[in-house]
Kinemage of the C-alpha trace (Angstrom):
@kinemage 1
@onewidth
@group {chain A} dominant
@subgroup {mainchain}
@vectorlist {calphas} color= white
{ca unk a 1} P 90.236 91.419 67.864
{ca unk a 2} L 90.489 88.411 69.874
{ca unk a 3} L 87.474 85.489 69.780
{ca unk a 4} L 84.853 86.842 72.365
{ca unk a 5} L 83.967 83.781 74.827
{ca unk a 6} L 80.708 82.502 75.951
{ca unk a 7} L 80.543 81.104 79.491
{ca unk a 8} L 77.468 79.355 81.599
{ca unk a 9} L 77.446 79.523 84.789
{ca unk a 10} L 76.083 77.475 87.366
{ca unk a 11} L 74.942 78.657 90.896
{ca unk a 12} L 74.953 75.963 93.174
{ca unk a 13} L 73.289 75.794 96.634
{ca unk a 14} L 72.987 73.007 98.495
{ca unk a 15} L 74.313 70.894 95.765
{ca unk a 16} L 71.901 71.892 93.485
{ca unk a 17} L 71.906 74.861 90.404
{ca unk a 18} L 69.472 77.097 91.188
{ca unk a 19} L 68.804 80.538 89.745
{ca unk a 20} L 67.187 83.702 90.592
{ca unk a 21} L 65.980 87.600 89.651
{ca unk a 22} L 68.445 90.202 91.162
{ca unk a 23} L 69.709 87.405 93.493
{ca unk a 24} L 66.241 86.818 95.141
{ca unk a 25} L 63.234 84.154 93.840
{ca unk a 26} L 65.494 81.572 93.564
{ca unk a 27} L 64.160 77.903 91.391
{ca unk a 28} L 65.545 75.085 90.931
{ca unk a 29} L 67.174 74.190 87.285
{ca unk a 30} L 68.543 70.758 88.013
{ca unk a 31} L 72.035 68.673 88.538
{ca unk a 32} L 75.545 70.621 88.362
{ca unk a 33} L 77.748 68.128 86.576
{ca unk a 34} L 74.411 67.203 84.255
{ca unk a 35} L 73.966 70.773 83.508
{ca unk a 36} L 77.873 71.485 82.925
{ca unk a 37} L 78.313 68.151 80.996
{ca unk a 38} L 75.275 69.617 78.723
{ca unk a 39} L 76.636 73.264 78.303
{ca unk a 40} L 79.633 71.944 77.377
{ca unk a 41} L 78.225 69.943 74.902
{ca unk a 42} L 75.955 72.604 73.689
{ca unk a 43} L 78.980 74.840 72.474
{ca unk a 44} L 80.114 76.563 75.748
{ca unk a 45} L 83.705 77.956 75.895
{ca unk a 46} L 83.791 77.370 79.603
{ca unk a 47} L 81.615 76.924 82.607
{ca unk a 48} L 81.565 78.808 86.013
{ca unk a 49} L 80.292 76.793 88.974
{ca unk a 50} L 79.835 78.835 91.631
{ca unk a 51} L 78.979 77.627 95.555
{ca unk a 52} L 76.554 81.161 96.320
{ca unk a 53} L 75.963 79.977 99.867
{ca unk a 54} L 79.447 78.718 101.093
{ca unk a 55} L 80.431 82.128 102.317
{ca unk a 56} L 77.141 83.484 103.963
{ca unk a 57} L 76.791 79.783 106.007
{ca unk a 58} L 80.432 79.834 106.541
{ca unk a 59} L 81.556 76.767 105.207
{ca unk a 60} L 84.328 75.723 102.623
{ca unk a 61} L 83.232 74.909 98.610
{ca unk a 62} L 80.961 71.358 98.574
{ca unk a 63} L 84.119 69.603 96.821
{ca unk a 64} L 82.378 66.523 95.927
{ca unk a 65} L 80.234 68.683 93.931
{ca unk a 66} L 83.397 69.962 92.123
{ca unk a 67} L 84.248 66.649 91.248
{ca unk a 68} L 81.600 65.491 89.961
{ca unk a 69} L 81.184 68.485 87.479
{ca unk a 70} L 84.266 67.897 86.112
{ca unk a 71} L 84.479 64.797 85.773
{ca unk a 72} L 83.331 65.108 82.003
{ca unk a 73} L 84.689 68.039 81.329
{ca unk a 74} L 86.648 69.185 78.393
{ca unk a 75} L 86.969 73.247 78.490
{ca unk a 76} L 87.744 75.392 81.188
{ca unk a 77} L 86.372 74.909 84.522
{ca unk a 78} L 86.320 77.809 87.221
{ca unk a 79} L 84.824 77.306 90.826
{ca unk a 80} L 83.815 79.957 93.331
{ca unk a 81} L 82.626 80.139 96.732
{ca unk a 82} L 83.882 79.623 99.998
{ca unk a 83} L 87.867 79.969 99.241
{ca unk a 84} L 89.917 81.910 101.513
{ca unk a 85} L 93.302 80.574 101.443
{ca unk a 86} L 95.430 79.535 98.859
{ca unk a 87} L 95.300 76.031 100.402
{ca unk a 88} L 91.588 76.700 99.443
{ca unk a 89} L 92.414 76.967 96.065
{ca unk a 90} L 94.673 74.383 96.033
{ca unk a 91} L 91.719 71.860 96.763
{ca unk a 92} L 89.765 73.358 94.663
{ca unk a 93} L 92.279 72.605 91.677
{ca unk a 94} L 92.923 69.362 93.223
{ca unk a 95} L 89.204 68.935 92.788
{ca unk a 96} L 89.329 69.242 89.170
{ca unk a 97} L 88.687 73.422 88.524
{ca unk a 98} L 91.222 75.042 86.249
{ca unk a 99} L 90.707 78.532 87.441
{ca unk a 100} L 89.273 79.701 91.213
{ca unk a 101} L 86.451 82.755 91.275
{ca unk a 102} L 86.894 84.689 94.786
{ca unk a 103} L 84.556 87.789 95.472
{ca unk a 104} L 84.035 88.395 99.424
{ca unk a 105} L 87.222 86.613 100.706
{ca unk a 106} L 89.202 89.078 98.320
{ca unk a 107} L 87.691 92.078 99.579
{ca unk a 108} L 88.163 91.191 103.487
{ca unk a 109} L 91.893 90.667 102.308
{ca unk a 110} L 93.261 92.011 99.271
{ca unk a 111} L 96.514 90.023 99.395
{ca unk a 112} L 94.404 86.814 98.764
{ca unk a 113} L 94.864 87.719 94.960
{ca unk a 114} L 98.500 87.604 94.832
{ca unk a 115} L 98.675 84.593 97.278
{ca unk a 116} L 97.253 82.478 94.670
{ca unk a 117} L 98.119 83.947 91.687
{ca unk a 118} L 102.173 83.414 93.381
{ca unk a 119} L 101.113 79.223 93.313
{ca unk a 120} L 99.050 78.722 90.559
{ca unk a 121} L 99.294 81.788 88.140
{ca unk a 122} L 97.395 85.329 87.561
{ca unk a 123} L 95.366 83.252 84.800
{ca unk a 124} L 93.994 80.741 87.685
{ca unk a 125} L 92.566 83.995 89.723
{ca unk a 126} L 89.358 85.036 88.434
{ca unk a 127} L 87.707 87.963 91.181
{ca unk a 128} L 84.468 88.270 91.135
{ca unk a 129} L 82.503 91.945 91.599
{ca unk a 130} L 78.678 91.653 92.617
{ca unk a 131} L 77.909 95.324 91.259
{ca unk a 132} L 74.877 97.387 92.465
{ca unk a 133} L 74.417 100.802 90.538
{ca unk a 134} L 73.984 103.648 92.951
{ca unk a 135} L 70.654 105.280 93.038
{ca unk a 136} L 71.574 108.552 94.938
{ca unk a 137} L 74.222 109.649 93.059
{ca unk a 138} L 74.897 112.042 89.823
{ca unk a 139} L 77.416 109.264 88.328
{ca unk a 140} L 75.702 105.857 89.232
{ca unk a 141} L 77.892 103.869 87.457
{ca unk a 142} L 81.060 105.643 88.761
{ca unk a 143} L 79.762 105.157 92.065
{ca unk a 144} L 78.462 101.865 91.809
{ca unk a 145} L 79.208 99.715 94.695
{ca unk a 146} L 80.586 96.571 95.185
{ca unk a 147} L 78.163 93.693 97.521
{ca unk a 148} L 79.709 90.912 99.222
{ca unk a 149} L 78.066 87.804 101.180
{ca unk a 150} L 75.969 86.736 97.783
{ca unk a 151} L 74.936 90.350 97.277
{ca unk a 152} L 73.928 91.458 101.079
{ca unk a 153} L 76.342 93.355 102.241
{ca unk a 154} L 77.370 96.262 100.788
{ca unk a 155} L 81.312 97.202 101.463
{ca unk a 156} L 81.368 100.956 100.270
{ca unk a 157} L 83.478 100.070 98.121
{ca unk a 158} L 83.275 101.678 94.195
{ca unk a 159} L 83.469 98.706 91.529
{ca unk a 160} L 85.633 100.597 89.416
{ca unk a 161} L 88.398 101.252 92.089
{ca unk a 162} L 88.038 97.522 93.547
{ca unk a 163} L 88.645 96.464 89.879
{ca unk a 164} L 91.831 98.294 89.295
{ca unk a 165} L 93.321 97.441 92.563
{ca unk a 166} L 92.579 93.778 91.785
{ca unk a 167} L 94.103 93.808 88.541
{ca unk a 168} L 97.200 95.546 90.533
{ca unk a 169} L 97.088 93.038 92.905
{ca unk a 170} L 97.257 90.229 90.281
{ca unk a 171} L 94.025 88.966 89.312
{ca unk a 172} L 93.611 87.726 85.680
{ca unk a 173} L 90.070 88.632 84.930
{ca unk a 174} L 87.501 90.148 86.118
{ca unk a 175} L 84.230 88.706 86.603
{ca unk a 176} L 81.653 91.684 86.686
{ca unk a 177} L 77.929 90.702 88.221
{ca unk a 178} L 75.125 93.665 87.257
{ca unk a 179} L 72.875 93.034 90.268
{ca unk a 180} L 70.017 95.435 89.058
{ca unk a 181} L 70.084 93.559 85.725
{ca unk a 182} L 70.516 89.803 86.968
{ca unk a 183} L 67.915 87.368 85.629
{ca unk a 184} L 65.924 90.127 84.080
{ca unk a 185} L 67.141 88.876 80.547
{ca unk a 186} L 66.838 92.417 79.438
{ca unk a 187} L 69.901 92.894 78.494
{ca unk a 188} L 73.756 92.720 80.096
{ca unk a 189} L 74.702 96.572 81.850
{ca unk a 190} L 76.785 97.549 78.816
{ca unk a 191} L 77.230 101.185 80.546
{ca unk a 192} L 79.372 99.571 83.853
{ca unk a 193} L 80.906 96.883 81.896
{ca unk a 194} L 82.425 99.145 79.539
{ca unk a 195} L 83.702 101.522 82.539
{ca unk a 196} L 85.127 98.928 83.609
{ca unk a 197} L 86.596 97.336 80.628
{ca unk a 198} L 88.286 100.956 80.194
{ca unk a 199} L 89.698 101.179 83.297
{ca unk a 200} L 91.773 97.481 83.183
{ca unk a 201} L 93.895 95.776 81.110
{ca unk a 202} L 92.826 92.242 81.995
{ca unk a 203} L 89.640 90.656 80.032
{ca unk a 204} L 86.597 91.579 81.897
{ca unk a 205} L 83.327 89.031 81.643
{ca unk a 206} L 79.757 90.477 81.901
{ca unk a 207} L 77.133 88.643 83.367
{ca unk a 208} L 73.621 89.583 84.739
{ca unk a 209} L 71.016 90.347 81.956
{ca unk a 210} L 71.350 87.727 79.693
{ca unk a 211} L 68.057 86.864 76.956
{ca unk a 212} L 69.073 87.380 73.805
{ca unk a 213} L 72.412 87.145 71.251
{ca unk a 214} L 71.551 90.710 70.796
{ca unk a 215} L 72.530 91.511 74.058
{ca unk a 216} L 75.430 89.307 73.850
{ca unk a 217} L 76.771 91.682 70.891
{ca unk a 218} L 76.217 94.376 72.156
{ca unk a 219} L 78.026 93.608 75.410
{ca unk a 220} L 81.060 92.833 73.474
{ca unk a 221} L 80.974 95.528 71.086
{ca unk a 222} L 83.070 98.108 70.876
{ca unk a 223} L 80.983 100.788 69.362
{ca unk a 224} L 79.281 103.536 70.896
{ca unk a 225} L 76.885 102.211 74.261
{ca unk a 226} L 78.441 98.616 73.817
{ca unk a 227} L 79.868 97.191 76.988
{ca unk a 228} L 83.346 96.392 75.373
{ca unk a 229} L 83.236 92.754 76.904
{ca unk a 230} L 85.809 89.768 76.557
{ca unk a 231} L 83.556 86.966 77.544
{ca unk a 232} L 79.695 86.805 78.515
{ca unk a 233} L 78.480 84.899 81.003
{ca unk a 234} L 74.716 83.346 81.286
{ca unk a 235} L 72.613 80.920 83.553
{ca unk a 236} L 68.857 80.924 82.984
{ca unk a 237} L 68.885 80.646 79.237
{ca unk a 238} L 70.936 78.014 78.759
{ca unk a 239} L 69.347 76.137 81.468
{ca unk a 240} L 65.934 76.172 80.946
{ca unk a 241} L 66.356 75.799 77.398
{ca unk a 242} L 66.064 78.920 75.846
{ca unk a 243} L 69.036 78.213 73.655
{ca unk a 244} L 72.458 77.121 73.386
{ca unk a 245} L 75.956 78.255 73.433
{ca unk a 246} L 76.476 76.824 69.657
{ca unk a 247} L 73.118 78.376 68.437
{ca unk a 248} L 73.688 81.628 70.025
{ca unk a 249} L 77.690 81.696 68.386
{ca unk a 250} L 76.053 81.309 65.337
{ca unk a 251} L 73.980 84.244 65.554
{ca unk a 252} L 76.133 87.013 67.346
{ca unk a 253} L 79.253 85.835 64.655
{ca unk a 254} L 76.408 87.258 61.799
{ca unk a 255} L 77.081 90.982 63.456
{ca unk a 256} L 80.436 90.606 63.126
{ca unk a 257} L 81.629 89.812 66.547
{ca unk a 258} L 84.649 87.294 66.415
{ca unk a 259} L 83.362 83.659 67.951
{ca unk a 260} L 85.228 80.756 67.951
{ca unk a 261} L 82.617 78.537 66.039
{ca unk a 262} L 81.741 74.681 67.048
{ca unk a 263} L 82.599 72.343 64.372
């Protein structure tokens, strides 16, 4: 089985991280390319910056911010928000971002995918699924939908369908947002990750539930009600301190989950 990878993410508005419960009550939690420069340092496999405003406001991804984050950067960088051409993108890398996250722009059109995965490759083209469980249905997780617009729109789209047509359409992972377990730090939604880890062959990454490296096991297991995960993706604990990327390795590679281990 191949090294599970812990990512932290940073949600940026207005040049700032800030982070929130179920994408609502958002705080403060300091500088981006502070906050990546100390994840990194604290044992992170990658980080995720993501720009949550740039589509509702309409704008293009705050670049400078970009820069700045990865600046002193030595592991994977991916950026998100407001790209919607492959010219987009192409700033974006130029910027300093090794991989580009794309949620709403992909769904309005599909074809996004493969234009940038055609320039920069299916590893640089990370889509991103904001994931709401359906509450009037017999199968909520087979009919969970996907959100758009920083989770206010809802598209009527199923996750699981929108997840195998981007992996047909050339994306090279899957970035899957729980929005009824975000910031909770309850736990990750093992039940939808693992549909959706079934239903695709590229790695999937959980996010939205985050507290403990309990949950961060069980997301990646592969036993019965584990989520079946390649990569795990947090905010709030890492930033206000509840641990670290190298402490929390540590502690899920005791249950026998494969971690690549800081020196």
């Amino acid at each position: 089985m191949l090294t599970k990878r812990i990512i932290a993410c940073l949600d940026v508005r207005s040049g700032r991280v800030v982070k929130g419960v179920q994408f609502l009550d958002i705080v403060d939690a300091g500088d981006p390319a502070e906050l990546a420069h100390r994840h990194a340092l604290g044992g992170a496999d990658e980080i995720v910056l993501l720009d949550i405003t740039a589509t509702h406001e309409g704008r293009g991804t705050l670049l400078d911010t970009v820069k700045r984050s990865a600046a002193n950067l030595f592991i994977p960088f991916t950026v998100g928000g407001g790209i919607r051409s492959a010219e987009d993108a192409a700033a974006v890398f130029d910027a300093g971002a090794d991989k580009v996250s794309i949620n709403s722009s992909a769904i309005a059109r599909p074809e996004l995918i493969a234009e940038i995965g055609s320039s920069f490759g299916a590893q640089a083209v990370v889509v991103a699924i904001d994931a709401r469980r359906s509450t009037s249905s017999a199968d909520p997780i087979g009919d969970a939908e996907v959100y758009v617009f920083g989770g206010r729109k809802p598209t009527g789209i199923r996750v699981i369908d929108w997840a195998v047509e981007a992996e047909q359409r050339g994306a090279g992972e899957i970035l899957l947002t729980s929005m009824n377990t975000d910031g909770m730090r309850n736990g990750f939604d093992c039940e939808l990750t693992r549909r959706v880890s079934e239903a695709v062959q590229i790695p999937v990454i959980a996010s939205g539930g985050a507290g403990s490296a309990a949950h961060f096991a069980y997301v990646f297991s592969h036993a019965s009600g584990g989520g079946k995960a390649d990569a795990a993706l947090a905010a709030s604990i890492f930033h206000f301190g509840i641990t670290d990327s190298r402490a929390l390795k540590y502690q899920i590679a005791a249950t026998d989950i494969p971690m690549r281990l800081p020196c």
